[in-house]
Phi, psi and omega in degrees: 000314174292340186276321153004290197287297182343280172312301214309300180312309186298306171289316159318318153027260211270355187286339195276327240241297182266009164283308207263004202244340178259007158262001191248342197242144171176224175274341198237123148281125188242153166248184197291324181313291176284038126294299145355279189310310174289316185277347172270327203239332213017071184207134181210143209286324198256145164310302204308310187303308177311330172266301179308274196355287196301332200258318200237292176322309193283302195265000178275317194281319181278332174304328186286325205278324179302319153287303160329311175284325171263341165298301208294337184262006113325317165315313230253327163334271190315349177275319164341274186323307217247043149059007213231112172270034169241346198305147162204170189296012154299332178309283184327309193112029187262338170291306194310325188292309157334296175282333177294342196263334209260320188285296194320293174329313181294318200270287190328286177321280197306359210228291167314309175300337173299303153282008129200064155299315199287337189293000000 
């Protein structure tokens, strides 16, 4: 029972841990006192900080933990549904769809971006 809470704990952890360590490492080092600093006061000494922080670090990190969190629980869906703890999107055909969406989309852009260059 205790070793439960334990992993659990282990996992909030480290989910908390590597949410601020991907807000702190990027081309631009922001530290953490402003990181901190950004996320309680939205405020900052460097102007500079406030826009990477606010425009690009910040919604690329909750997108990442929020995408993250619906693959697993789509996993666990699909593991669920077909009784099988091997099930993966191949049953379905959902990587095969997948890739049918990213070559239309790829092939699509390009036919567009062509037309309309000339305008």
């Amino acid at each position: 029972m205790y070793k439960e809470y334990f992993i659990w704990i282990i996992l909030i952890f480290l989910l908390v841990l590597l949410f601020f360590i991907d807000l702190i490492v990027g081309s631009v080092e922001i530290p953490l006192n402003e990181i901190i600093k950004l996320f309680f006061t939205k405020t900052s000494d460097f102007p500079f900080f406030e826009i990477i922080f606010f425009d690009i670090r910040l919604p690329k990190t909750i997108t990442t933990v929020l995408v993250g969190s619906a693959l697993s629980v789509s996993g666990l869906q699909m593991q669920t549904i077909f009784r099988n703890p091997l099930a993966g999107p191949y049953i379905l055909g959902i990587s095969s769809g997948a890739s049918l969406g990213v070559a239309i989309f790829v092939l699509g852009s390009s036919f567009f971006y062509n037309n309309l260059s000339f305008y």
